[in-house]
N, C-alpha and C positions, 0 to 999 in steps of 0.2 A: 834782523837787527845785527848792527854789526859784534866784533867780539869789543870795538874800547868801548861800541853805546852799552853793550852787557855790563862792563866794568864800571861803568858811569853809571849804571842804574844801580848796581851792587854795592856801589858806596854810598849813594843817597839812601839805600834801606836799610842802614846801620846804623846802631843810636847806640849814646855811654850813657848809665845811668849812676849818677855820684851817689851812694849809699842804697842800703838796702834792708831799710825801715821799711814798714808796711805800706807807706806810699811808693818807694822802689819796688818792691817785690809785685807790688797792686800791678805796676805799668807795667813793666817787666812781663806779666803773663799775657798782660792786654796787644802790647806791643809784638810780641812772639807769635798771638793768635792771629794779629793782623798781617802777619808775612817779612816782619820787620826783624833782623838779628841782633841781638840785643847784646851788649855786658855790662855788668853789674859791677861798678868799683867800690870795694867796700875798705875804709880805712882801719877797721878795727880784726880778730881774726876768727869771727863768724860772722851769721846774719843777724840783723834784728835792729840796727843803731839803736834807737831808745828803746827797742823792746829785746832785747842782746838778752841774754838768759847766764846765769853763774851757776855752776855745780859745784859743791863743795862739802866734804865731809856728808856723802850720803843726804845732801839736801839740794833743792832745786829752786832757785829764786829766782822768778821773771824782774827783771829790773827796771822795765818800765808799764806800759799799758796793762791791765785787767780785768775792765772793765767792758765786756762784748756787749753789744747792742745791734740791732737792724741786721740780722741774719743774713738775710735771703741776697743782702752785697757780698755776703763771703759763698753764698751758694755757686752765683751767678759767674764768678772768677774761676770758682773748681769746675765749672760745665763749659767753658770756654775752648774751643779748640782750634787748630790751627785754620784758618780762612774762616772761621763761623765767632768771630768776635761780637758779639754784642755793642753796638755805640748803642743805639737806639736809648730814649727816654724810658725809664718803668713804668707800668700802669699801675697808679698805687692803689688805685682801686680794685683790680683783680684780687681774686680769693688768693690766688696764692701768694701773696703778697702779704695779707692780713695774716697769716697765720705766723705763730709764735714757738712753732715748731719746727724742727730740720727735719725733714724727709728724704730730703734729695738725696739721690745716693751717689751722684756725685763728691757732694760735701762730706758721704760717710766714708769714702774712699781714703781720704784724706786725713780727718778730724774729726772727734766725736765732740758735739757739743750739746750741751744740757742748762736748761733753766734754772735761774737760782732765784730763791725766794729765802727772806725777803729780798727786794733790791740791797737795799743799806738799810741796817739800823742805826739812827742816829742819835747818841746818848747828848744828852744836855747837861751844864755842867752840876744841877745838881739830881743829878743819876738817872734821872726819868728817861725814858726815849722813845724813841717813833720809829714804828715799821714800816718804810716805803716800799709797797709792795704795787702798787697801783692798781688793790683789789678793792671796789668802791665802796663796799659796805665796811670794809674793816679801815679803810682812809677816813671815813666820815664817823665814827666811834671814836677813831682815835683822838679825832681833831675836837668829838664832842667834850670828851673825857677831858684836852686842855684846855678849850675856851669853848664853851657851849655857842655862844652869841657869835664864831667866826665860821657856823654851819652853813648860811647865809652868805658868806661874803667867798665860802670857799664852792657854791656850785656856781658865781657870777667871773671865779677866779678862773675854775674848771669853763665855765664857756667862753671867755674872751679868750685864754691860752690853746684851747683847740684850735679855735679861728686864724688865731696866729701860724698851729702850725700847721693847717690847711694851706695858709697863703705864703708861708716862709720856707717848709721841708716840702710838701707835697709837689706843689707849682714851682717853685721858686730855687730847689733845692740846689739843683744841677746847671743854672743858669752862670755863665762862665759871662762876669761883668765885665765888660774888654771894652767902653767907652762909658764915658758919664753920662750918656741919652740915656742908655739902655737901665743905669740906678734910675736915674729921675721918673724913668717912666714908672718904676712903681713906689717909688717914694709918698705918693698922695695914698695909697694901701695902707700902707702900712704906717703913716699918719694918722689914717681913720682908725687903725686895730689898735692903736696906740703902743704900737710895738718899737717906740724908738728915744724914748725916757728910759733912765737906768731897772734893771731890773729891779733892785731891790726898794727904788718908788715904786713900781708897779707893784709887786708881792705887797707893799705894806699897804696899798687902797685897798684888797682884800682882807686882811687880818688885821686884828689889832691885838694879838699875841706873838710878841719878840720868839716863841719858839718858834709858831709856825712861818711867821716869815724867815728864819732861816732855815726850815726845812724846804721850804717851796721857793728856794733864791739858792740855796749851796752848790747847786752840780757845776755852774761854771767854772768853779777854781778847779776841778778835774777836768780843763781847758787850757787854763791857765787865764781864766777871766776871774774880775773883780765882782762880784755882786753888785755892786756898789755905781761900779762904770760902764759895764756891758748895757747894752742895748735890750731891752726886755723879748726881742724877737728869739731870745735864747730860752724864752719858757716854754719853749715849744720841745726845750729836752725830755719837758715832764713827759709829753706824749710822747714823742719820740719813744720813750721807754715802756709807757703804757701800751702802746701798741704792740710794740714786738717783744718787750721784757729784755730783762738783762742775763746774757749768759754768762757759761764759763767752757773754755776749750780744757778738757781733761788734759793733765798734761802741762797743763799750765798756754798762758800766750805764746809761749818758745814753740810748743807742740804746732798752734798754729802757724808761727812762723816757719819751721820744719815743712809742714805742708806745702804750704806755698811755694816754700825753696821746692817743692818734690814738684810741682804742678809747674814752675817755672824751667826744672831741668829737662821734664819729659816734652816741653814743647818746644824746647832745642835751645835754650837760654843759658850763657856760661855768665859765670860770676866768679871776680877774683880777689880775696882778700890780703890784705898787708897790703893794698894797694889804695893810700892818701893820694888823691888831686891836690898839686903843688898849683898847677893856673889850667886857666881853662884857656886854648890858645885859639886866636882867629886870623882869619884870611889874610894878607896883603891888599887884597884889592877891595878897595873901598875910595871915596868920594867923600866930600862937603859933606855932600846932600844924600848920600846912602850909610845904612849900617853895615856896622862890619858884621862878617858873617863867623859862624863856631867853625872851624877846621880839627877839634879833637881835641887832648887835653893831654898837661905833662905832669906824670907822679913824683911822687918825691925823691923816687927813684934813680929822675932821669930819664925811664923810661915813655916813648912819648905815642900817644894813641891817636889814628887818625878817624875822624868822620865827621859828616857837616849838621848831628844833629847831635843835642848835650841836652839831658835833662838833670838837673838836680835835686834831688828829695835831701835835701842839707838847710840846715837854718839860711835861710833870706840873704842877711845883711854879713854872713859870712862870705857867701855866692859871689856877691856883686863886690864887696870890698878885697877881701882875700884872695879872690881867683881871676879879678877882672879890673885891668889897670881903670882908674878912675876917669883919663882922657877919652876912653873909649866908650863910656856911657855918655849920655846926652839926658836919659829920664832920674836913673837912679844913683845918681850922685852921691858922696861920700857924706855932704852936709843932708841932704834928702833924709838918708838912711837912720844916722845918729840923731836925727829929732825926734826919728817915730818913737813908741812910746813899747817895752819890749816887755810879754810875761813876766811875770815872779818866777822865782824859781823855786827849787825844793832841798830839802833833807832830807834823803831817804835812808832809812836802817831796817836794815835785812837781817834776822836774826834768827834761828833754832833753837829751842827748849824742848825737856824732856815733859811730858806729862802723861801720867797715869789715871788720869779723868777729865771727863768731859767739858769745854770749856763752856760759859754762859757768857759765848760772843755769836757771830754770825761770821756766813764768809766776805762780806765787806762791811764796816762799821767804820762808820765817822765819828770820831770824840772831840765833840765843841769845849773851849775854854770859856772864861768867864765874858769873854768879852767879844762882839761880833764885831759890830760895824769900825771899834776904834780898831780891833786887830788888823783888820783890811788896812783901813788906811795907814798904819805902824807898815804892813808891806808892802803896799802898792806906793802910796805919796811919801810918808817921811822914811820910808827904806829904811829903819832902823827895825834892832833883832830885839824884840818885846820878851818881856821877863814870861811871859803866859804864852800859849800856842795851842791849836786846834791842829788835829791830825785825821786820816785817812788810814784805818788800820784793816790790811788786807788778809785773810789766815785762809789760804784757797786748801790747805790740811784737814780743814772741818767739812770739804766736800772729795777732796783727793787725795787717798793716803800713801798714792803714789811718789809724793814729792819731799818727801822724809823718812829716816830709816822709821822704823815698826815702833812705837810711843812716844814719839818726839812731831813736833808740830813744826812746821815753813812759814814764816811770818814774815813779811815788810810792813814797815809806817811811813807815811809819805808826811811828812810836813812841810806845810808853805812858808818861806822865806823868801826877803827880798833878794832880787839878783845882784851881779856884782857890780852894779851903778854904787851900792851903796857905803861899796871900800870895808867892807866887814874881811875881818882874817880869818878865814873858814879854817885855817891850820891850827887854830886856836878854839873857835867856838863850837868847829864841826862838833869837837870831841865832848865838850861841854854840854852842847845841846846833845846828843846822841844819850851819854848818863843820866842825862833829865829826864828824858823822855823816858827810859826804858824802866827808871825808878820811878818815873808815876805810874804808868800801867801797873809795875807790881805793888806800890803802896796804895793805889785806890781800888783797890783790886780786881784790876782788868783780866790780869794776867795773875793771880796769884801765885809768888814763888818764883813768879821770873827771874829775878838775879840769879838764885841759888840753882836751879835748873839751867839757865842759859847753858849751851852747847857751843853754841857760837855767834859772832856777831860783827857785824861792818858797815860801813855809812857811805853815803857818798854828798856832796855838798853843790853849791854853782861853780866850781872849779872844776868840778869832773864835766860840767854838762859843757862849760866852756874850754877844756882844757882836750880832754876826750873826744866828745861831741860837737867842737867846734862851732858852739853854739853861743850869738853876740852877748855878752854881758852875762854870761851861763844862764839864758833863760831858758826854760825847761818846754816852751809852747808857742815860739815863735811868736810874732809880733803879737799883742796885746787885743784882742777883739774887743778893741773901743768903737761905738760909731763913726768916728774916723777913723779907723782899720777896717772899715766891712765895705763887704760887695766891690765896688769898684776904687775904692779905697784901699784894697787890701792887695800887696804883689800879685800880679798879674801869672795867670800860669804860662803864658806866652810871653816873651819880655820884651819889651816895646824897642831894648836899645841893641840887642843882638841877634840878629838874622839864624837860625838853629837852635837857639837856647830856648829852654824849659822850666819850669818850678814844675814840681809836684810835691805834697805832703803838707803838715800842719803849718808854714810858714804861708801858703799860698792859698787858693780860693777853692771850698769857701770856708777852709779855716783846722783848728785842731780837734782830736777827737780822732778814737779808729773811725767811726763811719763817714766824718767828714773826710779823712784822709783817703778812704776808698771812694769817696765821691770825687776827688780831689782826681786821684788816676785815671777818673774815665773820664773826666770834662778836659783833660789833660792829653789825652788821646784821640779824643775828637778834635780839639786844636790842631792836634801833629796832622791827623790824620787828614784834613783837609788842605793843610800847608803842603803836605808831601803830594797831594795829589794836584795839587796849584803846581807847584814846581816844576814836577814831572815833566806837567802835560808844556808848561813854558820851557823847558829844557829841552823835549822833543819837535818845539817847533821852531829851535834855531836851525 
C-alpha cells in the first residue's frame, strides 16, 4: 500500500463524536475497540451532557440520569478491547445474561455497582404508597391490600406484558428500523400482543384501581413518555427491571460516567471540552442525485476539524437544524422536524440539608399529586404550568454517604413540565415552582424541617435543557415516544440525507433511557461499521 493509500485509509478511520452523554461515551469505546480514532467534542467543561455532575459545598449531584437498569450493557462496554469489540446480538437467554448481579471484574475495575431495593416507592396523594420491588409475593399483597378484586387482572397483566417484552426487548430490541418493510413486518406482533394502544388503555384493562394503574403505567415519564400516548410496547419496562433490577453506581451516575471516560481513554480515545460544534461541514462534491457527504465539523471557535465520519449523541432536531443548512437535507427538513411532537421537559432542584436522623424515604420515590391523567395532559396537550405537580424525588444519600459532607443528605426532585413550545417564563416561575415544591416536601412531611436545614439549593428549568443543552424547545428526552415516533418512525441512526453522518443517544433508535441509549451505540456501530467496511472495500477498487 502506498503511503497517500495509508493516508486515505487514516482519514476514513476517524470519526467526531458531538457530545459526550452516555450514548457518546457508549460509541466512543465501541468505536476505539473497533480500530477506529475517535474525538469526543464536548460543549460543556466536563463529560456527561445530561448526566454532567455538580460538586458544591462538600455535595455531589448527578444532574441527570439515576436510574441503572440491564447491567450486563455496562459490563459488556468495560470487557471491550481493542480489535475484540463485540457487534454481535446477546443471547438473552444465557445464564449470564439472567443474572442480576455484577460479577465481571471488568465492570469492578471500573464501577462498583449494587442493587437497590425497593425500585421506587411510590406515595399516593393521600399518603399510602407502593413498593416496586418486582418481588412477586410482596407485589401481589400489596396490590391485595389496595383492591383485592385487581389480583386477577394483575397475573393476565403480568402475562400479556412479559409476552410483550419477549417480543419487543428480547427479539426486537436491537433491531435498527432503516426502512418501513422491515416496521411492517412485525407490525401484525405486536397488533396480536396488543402492544400498540396507549399505555395507560392497556394498564387500565388490568386494574380498575386509579392507584394501580398509575403504578403499572408511570415509568415512561422517566423517558419522557406520556402514559397516556406512548404505545403500550413500553410495559415491557416493568420486566425489563424485573429481570435485572434497578441499580445504583456508588458514587453517583458521574462515578459511572468517570469510568467510561477511564475505559475510553485507555483504548486511545481523546476528548476535548469547551469545544461547541458551530455546523457540521460537508463535501463540495455532490450531484442532483447524490448526497452530500460529512468532511468534519467547525467550532465555535473557528476552529475547523477534518474527517468524513460525524456522529452526533445531541438532541435530533438541533443536529439537523442548527448544524446543517436546510438545502442540504432532502429527508429532514426544517418543516419535517418542527411537526414532530418533542418530550416534556423537567424542573429539576438539587438541594442539601442537614439531618441528624433517619429519613422515612427510599432511595428513589415518586410523589403523585392529586391528579394523574388531567396532569399529563396539563403537560403534554395544553402545555400549561398546573397549580399541582407530581415529582421524582431521588436521595442516593440514604444508600451513599459518599455524596455529602458527614449529617447532611444530596437530594434532587425531578418534576415534569411542559417544554418551551408552551412560552412559560421560567425566569419567573422556575423560582416560584422550585419554593413550592421544596415547602411541600417539608409541610407534608417528606422531608421534615427542610426549609430550616436546607444547606443549599438550585434548579434548573427547559431553558438550561435548551439553552445549555441545546436541546429543541428544552425538551429533556428527545422526540416524544409516540407510535409515530417509534421503530422506523423515529431518527434514523444512519441519516438518510448525509453520506458519514450519525445519531447516536436518546433522540434516535430505539429511543431514551440509559439502556436504550447503550442499545442505541451498538446498533450505531454496527451501521458505521459496515458503511466503512462497504467503502473501503469500493474505495480500494478505484
Amino acid at each position: 500500500m502506498s503511503i497517500n493509500e495509508t493516508k486515505s485509509e487514516e482519514f476514513h478511520k476517524t470519526a467526531l463524536i458531538i457530545g459526550s452523554g452516555v450514548g457518546g461515551l457508549s460509541l466512543g469505546i465501541r468505536l476505539q475497540s473497533l480500530g477506529f480514532k475517535t474525538t469526543i467534542l464536548e460543549k460543556l467543561d466536563g463529560p456527561g451532557g445530561r448526566a454532567y455532575t455538580k460538586k458544591i459545598k462538600g455535595f455531589i449531584f448527578d444532574m441527570g440520569p439515576t436510574v441503572i437498569t440491564v447491567p450486563f450493557f455496562i459490563e459488556e462496554l468495560f470487557s471491550l478491547e481493542i480489535g475484540r469489540d463485540n457487534l454481535n446480538l446477546p443471547d438473552f437467554s444465557s445464564e449470564s445474561l439472567k443474572s442480576k448481579n455484577i460479577e465481571n471484574t471488568s465492570t469492578r475495575k471500573y464501577v462498583e455497582i449494587i442493587p437497590i431495593k425497593p425500585f421506587y416507592r411510590i406515595y399516593f396523594h393521600d399518603k399510602t404508597y407502593f413498593d416496586y420491588d418486582g418481588d412477586p409475593e410482596n407485589t401481589r399483597r400489596q396490590i391485595k391490600d389496595i383492591e383485592a378484586s385487581d389480583l386477577e387482572g394483575y397475573e393476565k397483566f403480568h402475562r400479556d406484558a412479559e409476552a410483550i417484552f419477549k417480543r419487543g426487548f428480547l427479539e426486537l430490541g436491537y433491531t435498527f428500523f432503516n426502512s418501513a418493510s422491515e416496521m411492517f413486518k412485525v407490525l401484525p406482533d405486536l397488533l396480536k400482543l396488543d402492544a400498540v394502544r396507549s399505555l395507560f388503555s392497556f394498564t387500565s384493562k388490568y386494574f380498575k384501581s386509579e392507584k394501580l394503574r398509575q403504578v403499572f403505567s408511570f415509568e415512561t415519564l422517566l423517558i419522557g413518555g406520556n402514559p397516556l400516548s406512548v404505545p403500550a410496547i413500553y410495559s415491557m419496562i416493568h420486566f425489563v427491571e424485573k429481570t435485572w433490577g434497578v441499580h445504583y453506581v456508588m458514587g453517583g451516575t458521574g462515578a459511572l460516567i468517570d469510568g467510561m471516560l477511564k475505559k475510553y481513554h485507555e483504548l486511545g480515545g481523546e476528548i476535548k471540552y469547551n469545544a461547541e460544534v458551530e455546523k457540521i461541514s460537508l463535501s463540495d462534491k455532490k450531484t442532483f442525485f447524490s448526497k452530500p457527504s460529512v468532511s468534519g465539523v467547525e467550532l465555535k471557535n473557528g476552529k475547523k476539524i477534518k474527517s468524513n465520519i460525524v456522529i452526533s449523541n445531541g438532541d435530533y432536531a438541533n443536529t439537523y437544524m442548527k448544524l446543517i443548512n436546510n438545502k442540504d437535507r432532502r429527508w429532514n427538513k426544517d418543516w419535517k422536524i418542527k411537526r414532530m411532537s418533542y418530550s416534556m421537559s423537567l424542573v429539576v432542584i438539587y438541594f442539601g440539608f442537614k439531618s441528624d436522623k433517619s429519613l422515612d424515604l427510599r432511595h428513589h420515590n415518586i410523589i403523585l399529586g392529586p391528579r394523574y391523567e388531567e396532569l399529563l395532559s396539563d403537560i403534554f396537550n395544553r402545555k400549561i404550568l398546573a397549580k399541582d405537580f407530581s415529582q421524582y424525588l431521588h436521595i442516593p444519600t440514604i444508600t451513599d454517604k459518599s455524596l455529602a459532607p458527614k449529617g447532611h443528605h444530596a437530594a434532587y426532585t425531578l418534576i415534569p413540565v411542559p417544554n418551551n413550545a408552551s412560552k412559560i417564563d421560567w425566569s419567573v416561575q422556575g423560582k416560584i415552582l422550585t419554593d413550592k415544591v421544596l415547602s411541600f416536601l417539608d409541610n407534608e412531611g417528606y422531608i421534615p424541617g427542610l426549609q430550616k436545614n436546607l444547606v443549599h439549593s438550585e434548579f434548573i428549568t427547559p431553558d438550561y435543557f435548551e439553552n445549555t443543552l441545546n436541546s429543541h424547545l428544552g425538551n429533556s428526552f428527545g422526540v416524544e415516544p409516540k407510535l409515530i415516533h417509534s421503530a422506523f418512525f423515529r431518527p434514523h441512526n444512519r441519516s438518510e440525507d448525509i453520506k458519514g453522518l450519525y445519531l447516536v443517544g436518546a433522540s434516535s433508535q430505539p429511543g431514551a433511557g440509559t439502556p436504550s441509549v447503550m442499545m442505541s451505540a451498538k446498533m450505531t456501530a454496527r451501521a458505521l461499521a459496515s458503511d466503512f467496511e462497504n467503502s473501503i472495500a469500493a474505495w480500494k477498487g478505484k
